[in-house]
N, C-alpha and C positions, 0 to 999 in steps of 0.2 A: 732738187735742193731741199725743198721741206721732208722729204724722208727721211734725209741724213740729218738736219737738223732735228728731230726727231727720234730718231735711234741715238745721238749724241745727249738728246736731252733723254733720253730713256737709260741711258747708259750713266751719265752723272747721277740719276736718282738710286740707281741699283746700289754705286759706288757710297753712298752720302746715306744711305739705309745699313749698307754693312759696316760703315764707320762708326754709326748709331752705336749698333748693334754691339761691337768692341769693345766702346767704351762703357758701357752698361755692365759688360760683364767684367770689367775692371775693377767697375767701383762697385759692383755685387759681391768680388773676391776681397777687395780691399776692406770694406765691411763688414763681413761675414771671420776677417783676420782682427780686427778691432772688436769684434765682438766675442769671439772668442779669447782674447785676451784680458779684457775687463770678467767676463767671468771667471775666468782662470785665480782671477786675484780675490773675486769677491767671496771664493767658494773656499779660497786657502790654498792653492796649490802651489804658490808661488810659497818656498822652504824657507827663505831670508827675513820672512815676515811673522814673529808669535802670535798668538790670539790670545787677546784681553779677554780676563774674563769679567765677563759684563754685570753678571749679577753682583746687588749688595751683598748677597749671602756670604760671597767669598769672603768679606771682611771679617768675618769670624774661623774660618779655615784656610789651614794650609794646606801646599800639594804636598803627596808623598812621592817617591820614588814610583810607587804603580800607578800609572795615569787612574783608575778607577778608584781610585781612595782616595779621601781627603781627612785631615787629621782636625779636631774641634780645638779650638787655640785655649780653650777654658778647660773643660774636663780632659781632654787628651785621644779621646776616644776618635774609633778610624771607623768612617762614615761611608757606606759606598755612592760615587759618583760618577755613574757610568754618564759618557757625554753624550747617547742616544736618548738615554731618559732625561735628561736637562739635572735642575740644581733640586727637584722637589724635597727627594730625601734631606737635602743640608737642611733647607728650608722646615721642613718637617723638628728635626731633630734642633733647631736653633730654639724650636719654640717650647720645647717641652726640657732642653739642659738645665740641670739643675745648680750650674757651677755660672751660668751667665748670670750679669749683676742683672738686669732688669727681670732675670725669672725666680728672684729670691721671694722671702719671703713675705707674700703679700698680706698677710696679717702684720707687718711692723708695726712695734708696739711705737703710741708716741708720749714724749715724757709730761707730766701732772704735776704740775708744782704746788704741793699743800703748806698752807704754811701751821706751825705750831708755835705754841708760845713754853717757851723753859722759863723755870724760875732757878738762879743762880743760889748757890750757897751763901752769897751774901743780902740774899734776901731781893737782890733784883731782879726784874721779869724783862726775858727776851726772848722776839719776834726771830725768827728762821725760816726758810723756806726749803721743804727735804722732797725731794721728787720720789715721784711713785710713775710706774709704767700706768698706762691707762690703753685698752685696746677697745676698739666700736666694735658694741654688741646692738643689734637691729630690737631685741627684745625688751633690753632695760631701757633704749632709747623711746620705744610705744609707750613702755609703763608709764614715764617720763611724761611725755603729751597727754595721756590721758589725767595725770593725775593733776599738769596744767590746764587743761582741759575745766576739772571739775576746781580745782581753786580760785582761778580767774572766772567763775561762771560764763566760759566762751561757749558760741554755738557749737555745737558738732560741723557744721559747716564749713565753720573757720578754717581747719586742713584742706581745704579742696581751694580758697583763696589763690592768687595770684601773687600776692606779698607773701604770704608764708612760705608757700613755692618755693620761691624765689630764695627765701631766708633760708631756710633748711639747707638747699642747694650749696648757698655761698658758706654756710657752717659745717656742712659734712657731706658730701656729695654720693657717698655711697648709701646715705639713709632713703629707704623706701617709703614715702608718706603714703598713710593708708586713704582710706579712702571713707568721708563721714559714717558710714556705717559700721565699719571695723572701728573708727574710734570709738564709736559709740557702746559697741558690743565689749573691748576694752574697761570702760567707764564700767559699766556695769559689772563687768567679772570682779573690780577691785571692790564692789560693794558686797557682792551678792556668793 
């Protein structure tokens, strides 16, 4: 009697391992089908679905008819944009168009309001105000400090400060403050 009990319990285990074994390779297929489906979609195979294009670049171009070209919405010009290479070219050519508002002209003059005085023909005098362009030149702006410089009897020092810094910066931000010694050498040239 223990034999058969035995080969009965040997015989359920065999059973109870192959059932295992079934179900493993079920949900090995079933997954390996889910898996293959989420890539299917993430890689674009799936035809009902367009692709965004993701770069900001694109907001300055359109598509043309040849998937490889892309048209520059400002100049007109057809920019190649193969989708191996990515957006570099647009990206390239965004920065150098001459017809984009942010790539004009960075010397913009900005307006000077002088004022003059008229004296009318009846002998009255009147105040005006007539704009003149004015554009920042780094050079006349040195002369300028220096010749502050020597009126106000400031250190040479003074330029390297922390207030002046500061001041410069918030008055014209592309001005390069030199450095006490160029002021200094500056001072001098207007003498010597």
């Amino acid at each position: 009697m223990e034999l058969i009990s035995k080969q009965t319990t040997n015989q359920q285990q065999k059973r109870d391992e192959e059932d295992t074994l079934e179900k493993n390779k079920k949900n090995v297929q079933v997954s390996s089908s889910h898996k293959e489906k989420r890539s299917r979609s993430k890689r674009g195979d799936n035809s009902s679905r367009k692709r965004k294009n993701a770069s900001p670049v694109w907001d300055h171009y359109e598509r043309t008819d040849d998937p490889d070209m892309a048209k520059c919405s400002y100049c007109s010009k057809l920019i190649g944009c193969n989708p191996d290479n990515g957006t570099t070219c647009l990206a390239n050519h965004t920065k150098r168009c001459k017809m984009l508002p942010a790539n004009l002209d960075k010397k913009q003059k900005i307006l000077n309001f002088e004022s003059q005085t008229i004296v009318n023909k009846d002998g009255t005098t009147e105040t005006i105000s007539v704009s003149k362009p004015w554009i920042f030149n780094q050079e006349v702006s040195r002369s300028a400090l220096a010749k502050m410089l020597i009126m106000d009897e400031l250190p040479f020092m003074f330029v390297e400060r922390e207030g002046f810094r500061l001041f410069c910066k918030a008055m014209h931000p592309e001005f390069l403050i030199p450095s006490r010694f160029t002021a200094a050498r500056d001072c001098y040239t207007i003498f010597y």
